[in-house]
N, C-alpha and C positions, 0 to 999 in steps of 0.2 A: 822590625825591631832594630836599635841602635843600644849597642854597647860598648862601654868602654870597661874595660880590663887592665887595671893596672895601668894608668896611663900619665905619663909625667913627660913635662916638656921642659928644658932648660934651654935656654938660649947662650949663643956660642959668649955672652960678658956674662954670664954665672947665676943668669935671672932663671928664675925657676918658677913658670908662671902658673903651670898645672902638676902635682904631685899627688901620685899615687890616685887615682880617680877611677873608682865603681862603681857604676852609674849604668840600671838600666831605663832606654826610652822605649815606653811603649806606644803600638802601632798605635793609629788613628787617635791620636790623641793629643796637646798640647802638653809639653813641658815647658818651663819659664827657668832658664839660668838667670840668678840675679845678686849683684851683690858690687859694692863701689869698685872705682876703678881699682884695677891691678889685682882683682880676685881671679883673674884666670879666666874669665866667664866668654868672652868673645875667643882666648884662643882656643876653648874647648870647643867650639861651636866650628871654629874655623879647619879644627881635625877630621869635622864630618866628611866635607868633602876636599880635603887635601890641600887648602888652602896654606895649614901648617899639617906638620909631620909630627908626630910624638915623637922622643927621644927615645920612649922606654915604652913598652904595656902595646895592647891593640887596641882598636876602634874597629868593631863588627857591625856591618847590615846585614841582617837574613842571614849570618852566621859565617858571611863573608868578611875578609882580611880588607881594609880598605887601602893598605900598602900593596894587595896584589892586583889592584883595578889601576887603570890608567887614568890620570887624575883628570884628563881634557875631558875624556868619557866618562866617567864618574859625577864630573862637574855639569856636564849637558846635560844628565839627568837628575837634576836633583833642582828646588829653585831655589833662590836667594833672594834676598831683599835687602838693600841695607839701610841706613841714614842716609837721608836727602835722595834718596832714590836711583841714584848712580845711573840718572839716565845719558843718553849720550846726546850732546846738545845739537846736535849738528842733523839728529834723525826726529822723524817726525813720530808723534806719538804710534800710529799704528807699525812703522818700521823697528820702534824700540823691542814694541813688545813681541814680533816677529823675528828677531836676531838671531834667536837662540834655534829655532825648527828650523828656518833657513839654514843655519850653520850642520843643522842634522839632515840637512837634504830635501828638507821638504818645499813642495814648490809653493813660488811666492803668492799662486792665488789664494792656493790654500791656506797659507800663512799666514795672509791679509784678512781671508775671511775669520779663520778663527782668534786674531785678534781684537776683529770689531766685535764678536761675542763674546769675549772675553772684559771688555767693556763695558757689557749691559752685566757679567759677573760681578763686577768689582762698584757698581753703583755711575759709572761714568756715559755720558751722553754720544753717541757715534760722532757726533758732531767736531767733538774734539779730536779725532781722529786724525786730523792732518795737521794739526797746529805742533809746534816745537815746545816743547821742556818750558823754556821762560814763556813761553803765553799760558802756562796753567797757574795756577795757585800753590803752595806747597800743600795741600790737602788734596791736592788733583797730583799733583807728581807724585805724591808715598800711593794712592791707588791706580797709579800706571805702573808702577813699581812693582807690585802686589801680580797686579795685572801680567806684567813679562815674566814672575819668577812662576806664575801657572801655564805660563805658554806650555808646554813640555807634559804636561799632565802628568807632573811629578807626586810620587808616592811620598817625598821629603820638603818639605819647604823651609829653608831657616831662614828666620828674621832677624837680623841685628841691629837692634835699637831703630825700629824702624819709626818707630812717632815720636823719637827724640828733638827734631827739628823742628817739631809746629807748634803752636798757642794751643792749650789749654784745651777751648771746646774744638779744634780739628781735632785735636785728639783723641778725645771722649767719642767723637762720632767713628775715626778712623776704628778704635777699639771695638766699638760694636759690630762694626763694617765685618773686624775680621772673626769677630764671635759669631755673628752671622752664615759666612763662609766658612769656618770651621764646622757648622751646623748643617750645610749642606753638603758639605766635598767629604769633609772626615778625613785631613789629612794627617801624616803625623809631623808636627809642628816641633820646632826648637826656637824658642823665643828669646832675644837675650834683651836685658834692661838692666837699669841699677833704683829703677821706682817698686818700691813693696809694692802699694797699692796696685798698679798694672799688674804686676806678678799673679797677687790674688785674685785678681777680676780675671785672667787669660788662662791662669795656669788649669790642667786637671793634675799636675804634678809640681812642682814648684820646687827649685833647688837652688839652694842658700850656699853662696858661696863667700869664703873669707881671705884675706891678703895670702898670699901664697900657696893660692892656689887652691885649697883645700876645699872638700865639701864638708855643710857644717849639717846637715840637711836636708834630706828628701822627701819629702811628703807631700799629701793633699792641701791646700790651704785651711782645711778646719782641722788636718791631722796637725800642722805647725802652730796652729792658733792653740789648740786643745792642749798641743803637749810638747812645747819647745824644747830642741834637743840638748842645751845649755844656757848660762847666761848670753854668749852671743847673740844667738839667736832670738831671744825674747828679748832684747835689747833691738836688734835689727828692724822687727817687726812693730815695736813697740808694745809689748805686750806685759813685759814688766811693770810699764810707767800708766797704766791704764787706759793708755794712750788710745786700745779699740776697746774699752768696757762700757759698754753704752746702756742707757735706762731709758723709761718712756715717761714722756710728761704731756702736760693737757694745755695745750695752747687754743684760746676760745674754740673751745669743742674739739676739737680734734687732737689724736695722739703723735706725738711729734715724738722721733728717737733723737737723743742727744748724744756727745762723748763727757768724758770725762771731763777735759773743757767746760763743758754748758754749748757746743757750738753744736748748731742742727745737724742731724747727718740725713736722716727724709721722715717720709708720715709713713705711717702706719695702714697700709690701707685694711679696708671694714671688709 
């Protein structure tokens, strides 16, 4: 479990990017921070593993202070994922995603091996195993990506806007990829984005966050759908504006859902 306690972070020009934030995450489970830039949402993500420091409050794993862990060791164990997959161009994919064990000691057969399995995890062919960063696809680098931040068989994985970079349907596939994996592994996930819709489709928690920092927000996505905590938030989501109140119509023979629009959202199946 990850909690934050009173947690507020001001930067040394007077930005105050997270204020005051009680937030707990629970184990095995997906949360989704989301909300437009400068909500604070990546740098709360970024206190996990010490990436940034709070000014003020704690951040606890398992009831641990994460200001009393050493941030190089704290950070080996945990995974990361970010935008564009931060691989390193110069290593070849099975050496990316062995970085992190090598750095913990582990020796490079074993390393090697459990990255090509690590491969057939994440959806990727062994094949691409020796090729470099620019010979894949950006749909193939966010799942080497995916692929390194599990090297480590971490209890934590946090994603930051990690299918912010690619087209539409990579993304749609990438999203299932990790609904998927979350369905096998049961990790406990911290997902950041500034897309609702992602939010609702990943999250089993979903946290709304507003300019300066603030949470507006915690819930399920049909506990936020059901019962928005103000107008921002039903503004956010679009729930005010009808924006998801959808009805069912009869398109030759079959039941088609609609929005409020009139634009298809899918059928109905029997």
């Amino acid at each position: 479990m990850i909690e934050f306690r009173g947690v507020t972070k001001q930067f040394p020009d007077g930005t105050v990017a997270v204020r005051d934030v009680d937030i707990v995450i629970p184990p095995h489970k997906t949360t989704v921070l989301v909300g437009s830039s400068g909500s604070g949402k990546t740098t709360l993500l970024r206190m996990i593993n010490r990436m940034v420091d709070p000014t003020g409050g704690q951040v606890l794993i398992d009831g641990t202070d994460v200001a009393t862990v050493d941030p190089v060791k704290l950070r080996r164990g945990i995974g990361y994922v970010m935008q564009n997959s931060g691989l390193l161009p110069h290593r070849k994919v099975v050496d990316n995603i062995a970085t992190v064990p090598l750095l913990r000691g582990e020796s490079r057969r074993a390393a090697r091996a459990h990255a090509l399995e690590l491969l057939d995890t994440v959806g990727l062919d062994r094949s691409l195993a020796d090729r470099y960063p620019s010979q894949l696809s950006g749909g193939q680098q966010q799942r080497v990506g995916v692929a390194r931040g599990l090297a480590v068989d971490p209890n934590i994985l946090l994603m930051d806007e990690p299918f912010g970079a690619v087209d539409p349907i990579v993304r749609s596939e990438l999203q299932q990829e990790l609904l998927r994996l979350q369905g096998e592994l049961g990790k406990t996930v911290v997902f950041v984005t500034h897309d609702i819709d992602e939010a609702f489709l990943l999250g089993d928690q979903v946290v709304i966050m507003q300019q300066g920092g603030l949470i507006s927000q915690a819930a399920s996505p049909a506990e936020i759908l059901a019962h928005p905590a103000d107008s921002f938030v039903a503004d956010f989501v679009g729930a005010d504006r009808g924006k998801r109140a959808l009805h069912v119509t009869e398109v030759d023979g079959r039941r088609v859902v609609v929005d409020a629009d009139g634009r298809a959202a899918g059928v109905l199946a029997s």
